[in-house]
C-alpha positions in Angstrom: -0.8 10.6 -11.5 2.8 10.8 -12.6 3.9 10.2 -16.3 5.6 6.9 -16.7 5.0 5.2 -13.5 2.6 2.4 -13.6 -0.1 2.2 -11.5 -0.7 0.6 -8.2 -4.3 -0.3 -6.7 -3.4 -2.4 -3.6 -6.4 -4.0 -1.5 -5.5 -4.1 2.5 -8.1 -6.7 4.0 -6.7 -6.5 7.0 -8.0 -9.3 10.1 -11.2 -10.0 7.5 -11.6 -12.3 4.9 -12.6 -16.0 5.7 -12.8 -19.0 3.1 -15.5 -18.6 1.6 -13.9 -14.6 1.1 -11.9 -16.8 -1.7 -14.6 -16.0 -4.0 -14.2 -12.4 -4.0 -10.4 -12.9 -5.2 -11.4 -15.2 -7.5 -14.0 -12.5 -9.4 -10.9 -10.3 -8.7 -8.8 -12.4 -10.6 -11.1 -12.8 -13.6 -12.0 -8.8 -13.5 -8.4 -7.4 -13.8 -8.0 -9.6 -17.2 -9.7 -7.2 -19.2 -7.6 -5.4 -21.2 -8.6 -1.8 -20.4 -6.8 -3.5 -16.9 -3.3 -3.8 -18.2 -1.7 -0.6 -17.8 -2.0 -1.1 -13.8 -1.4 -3.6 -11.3 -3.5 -5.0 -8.4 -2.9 -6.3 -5.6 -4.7 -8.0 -2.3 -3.7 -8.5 1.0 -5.9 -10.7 2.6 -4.8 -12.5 6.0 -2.2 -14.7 6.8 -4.2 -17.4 7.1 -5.3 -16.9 3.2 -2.2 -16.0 1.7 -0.9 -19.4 -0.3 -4.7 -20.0 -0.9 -4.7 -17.0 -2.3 -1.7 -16.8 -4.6 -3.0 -20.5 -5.9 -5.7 -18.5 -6.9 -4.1 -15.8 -8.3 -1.0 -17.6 -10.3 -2.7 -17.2 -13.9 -3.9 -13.7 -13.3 -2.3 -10.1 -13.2 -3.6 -9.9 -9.2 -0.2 -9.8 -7.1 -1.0 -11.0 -3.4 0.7 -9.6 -0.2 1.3 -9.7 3.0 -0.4 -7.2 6.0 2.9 -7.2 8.1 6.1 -9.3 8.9 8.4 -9.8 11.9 12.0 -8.0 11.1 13.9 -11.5 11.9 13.8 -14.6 9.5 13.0 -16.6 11.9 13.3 -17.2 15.7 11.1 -17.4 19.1 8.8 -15.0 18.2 5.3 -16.9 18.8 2.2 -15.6 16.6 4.2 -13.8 13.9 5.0 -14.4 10.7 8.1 -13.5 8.7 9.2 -11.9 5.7 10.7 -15.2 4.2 7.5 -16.9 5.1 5.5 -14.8 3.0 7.9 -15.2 0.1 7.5 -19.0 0.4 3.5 -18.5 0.4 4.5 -17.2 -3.0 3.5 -13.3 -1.7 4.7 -10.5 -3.5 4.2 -7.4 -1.5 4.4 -6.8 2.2 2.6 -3.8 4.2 4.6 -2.1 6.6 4.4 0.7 9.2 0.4 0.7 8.7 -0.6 3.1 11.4 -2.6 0.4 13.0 0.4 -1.0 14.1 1.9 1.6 14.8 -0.6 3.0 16.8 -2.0 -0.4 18.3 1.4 -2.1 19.0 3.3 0.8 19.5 5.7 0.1 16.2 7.7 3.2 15.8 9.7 4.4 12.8 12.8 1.8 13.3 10.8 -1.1 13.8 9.0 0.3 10.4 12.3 0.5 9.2 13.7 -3.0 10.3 10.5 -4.8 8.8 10.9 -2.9 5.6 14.4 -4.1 5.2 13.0 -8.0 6.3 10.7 -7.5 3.1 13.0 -6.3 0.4 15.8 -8.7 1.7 13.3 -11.8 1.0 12.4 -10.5 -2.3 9.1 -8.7 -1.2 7.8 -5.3 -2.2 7.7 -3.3 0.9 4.3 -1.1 1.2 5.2 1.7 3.6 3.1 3.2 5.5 3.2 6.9 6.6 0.5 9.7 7.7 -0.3 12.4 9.9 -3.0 12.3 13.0 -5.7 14.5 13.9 -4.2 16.2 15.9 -0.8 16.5 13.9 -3.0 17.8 11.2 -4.8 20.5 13.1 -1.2 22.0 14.9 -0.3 22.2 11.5 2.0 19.0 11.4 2.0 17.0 8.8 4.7 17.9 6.4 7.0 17.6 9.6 5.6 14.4 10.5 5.9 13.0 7.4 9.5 14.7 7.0 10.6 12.4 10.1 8.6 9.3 9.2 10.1 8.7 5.7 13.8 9.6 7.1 13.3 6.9 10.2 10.8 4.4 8.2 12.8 4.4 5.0 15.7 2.1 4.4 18.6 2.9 2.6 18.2 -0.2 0.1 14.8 1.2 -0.8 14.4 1.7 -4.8 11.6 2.4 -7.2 11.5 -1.9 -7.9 11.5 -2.6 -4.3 9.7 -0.1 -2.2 6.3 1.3 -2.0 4.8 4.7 0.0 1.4 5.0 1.0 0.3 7.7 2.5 -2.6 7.5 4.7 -3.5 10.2 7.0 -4.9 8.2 10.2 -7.7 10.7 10.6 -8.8 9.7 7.0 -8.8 5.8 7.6 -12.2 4.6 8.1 -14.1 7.4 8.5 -15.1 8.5 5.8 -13.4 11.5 5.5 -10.6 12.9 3.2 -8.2 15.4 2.9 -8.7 18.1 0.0 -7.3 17.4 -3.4 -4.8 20.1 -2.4 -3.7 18.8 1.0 -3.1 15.7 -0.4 -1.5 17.1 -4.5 1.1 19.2 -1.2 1.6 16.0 1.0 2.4 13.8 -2.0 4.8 16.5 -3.6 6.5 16.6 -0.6 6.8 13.4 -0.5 8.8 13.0 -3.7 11.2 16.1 -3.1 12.5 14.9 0.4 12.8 11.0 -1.2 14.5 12.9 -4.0 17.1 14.4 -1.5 17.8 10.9 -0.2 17.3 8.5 -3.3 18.0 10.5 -6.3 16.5 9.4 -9.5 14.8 6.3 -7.6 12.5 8.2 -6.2 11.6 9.8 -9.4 10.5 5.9 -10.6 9.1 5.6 -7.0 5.3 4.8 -6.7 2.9 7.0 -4.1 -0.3 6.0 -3.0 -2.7 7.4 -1.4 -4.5 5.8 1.1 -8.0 6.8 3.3 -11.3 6.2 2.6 -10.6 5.4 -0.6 -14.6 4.7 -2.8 -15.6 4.4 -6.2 -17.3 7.5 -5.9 -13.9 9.3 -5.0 -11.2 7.2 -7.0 -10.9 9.0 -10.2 -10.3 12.5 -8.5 -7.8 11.1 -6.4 -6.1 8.9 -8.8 -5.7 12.4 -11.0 -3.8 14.3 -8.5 0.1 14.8 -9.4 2.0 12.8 -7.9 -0.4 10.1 -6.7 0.5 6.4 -8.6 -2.3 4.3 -6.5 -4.3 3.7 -3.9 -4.2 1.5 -0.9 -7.3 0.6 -0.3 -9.7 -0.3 3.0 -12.9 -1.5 3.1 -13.7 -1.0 -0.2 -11.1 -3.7 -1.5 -13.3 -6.6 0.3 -15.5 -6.8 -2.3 -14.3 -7.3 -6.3 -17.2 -4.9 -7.2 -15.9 -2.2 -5.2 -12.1 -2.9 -5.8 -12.6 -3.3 -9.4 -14.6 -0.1 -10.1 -11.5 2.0 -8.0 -9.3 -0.1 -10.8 -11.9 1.4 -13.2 -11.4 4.9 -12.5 -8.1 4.4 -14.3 -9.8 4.0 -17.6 -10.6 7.5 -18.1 -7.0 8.6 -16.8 -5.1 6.9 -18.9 -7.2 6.8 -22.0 
């Protein structure tokens, strides 16, 4: 954690989540009233297809709802996607970008991150970026470079603490079960804030890190205590309130 920066427990549903997966946002909804909730925020990204459903849901409860990705353009021939603008009329708060799924499965590299990132902030979104290290990175010993040339090229130069998001996710970690140390990741996130330091100045001191990769209820508490990290982004876990809301949980003891 980082003194004075407020919490974020985002939920990335990612092509799950049906209608009758309304219900878990719902008990969502209700869970994060309880007071011992109020010193973080939440947040779900469920499908496209759910979004506005969704943030009907949601408008009388603390649970922000976002967006999984955006095109770069407002608009325009671009069959199947969805923009920035369109989520902001769904009443979306947040937007995920540069999620190494896309990256790696549509080939999105750092200035498409980049261009999609500005798309979010200019239609009033929070973007959610998304960097991280692969196995391979990892074992050549990688990952502070890669991460050094992701947030240069992924980063825009309108990004501020109220507007812009970092997750880091190593890919190796997402899905599997597995997780980097406590140190690997206390080092990565540290990292993190000095070279955002170098480029945003005090913003990046307000700036909120997650961490992100095979993120449980069994293992939430010790990562949420590492320096640095403000959050998770969450997987599979997030898909059902129970889950999400015990990660949310782990917060309780932190904060007191």
């Amino acid at each position: 954690m980082t003194p004075n920066i407020r919490p974020l427990v985002a939920g990335n549903w990612k092509m799950n989540g049906l209608r009758d997966s309304l219900a878990e946002i719902k008990a969502i909804c209700e869970g994060v009233e309880e007071p011992h909730f109020e010193r973080i925020d939440t947040l779900i990204c469920p499908p496209a297809t759910l979004v506005y459903v969704a943030t009907a849901l949601a408008e009388n409860c603390a649970l922000h709802i976002g967006g999984q990705d955006c095109h770069s353009q407002e608009s325009g021939a671009f069959t199947g996607d969805v923009s920035a603008a369109m989520l902001a009329d769904c009443l979306a708060s947040y937007c995920i970008v540069g999620h190494s799924e896309r990256r790696t499965l549509h080939g999105e590299d750092d200035l498409t991150v980049r261009a999609k990132a500005e798309a979010a902030i200019a239609a009033g979104l929070t973007a959610i970026i998304c960097i991280g290290e692969t196995e391979d990175e990892r074992r050549a010993g990688k990952t502070l470079d890669v991460l050094r040339s992701q947030l240069s090229g992924s980063v825009p130069e309108t990004a501020t603490a109220a507007n812009t998001v970092i997750a880091y996710e190593p890919v190796w970690a997402i899905g599997t079960g597995l997780t980097p140390t406590t140190e690997d990741i206390a080092a990565a996130h540290a990292f993190m804030r000095q070279a955002l330091t170098m480029r945003l100045a005090d913003e990046a001191q307000a700036m909120r890190l997650l961490y992100g990769g095979s993120v449980k209820p069994g293992n939430a508490g010790e990562l949420m205590a590492i320096e640095n990290v403000d959050g998770a982004l969450v997987g599979g876990a997030s898909l059902k309130a129970e889950d999400f809301l015990a990660i949310c949980e782990a917060y309780r003891a932190l904060l007191g």
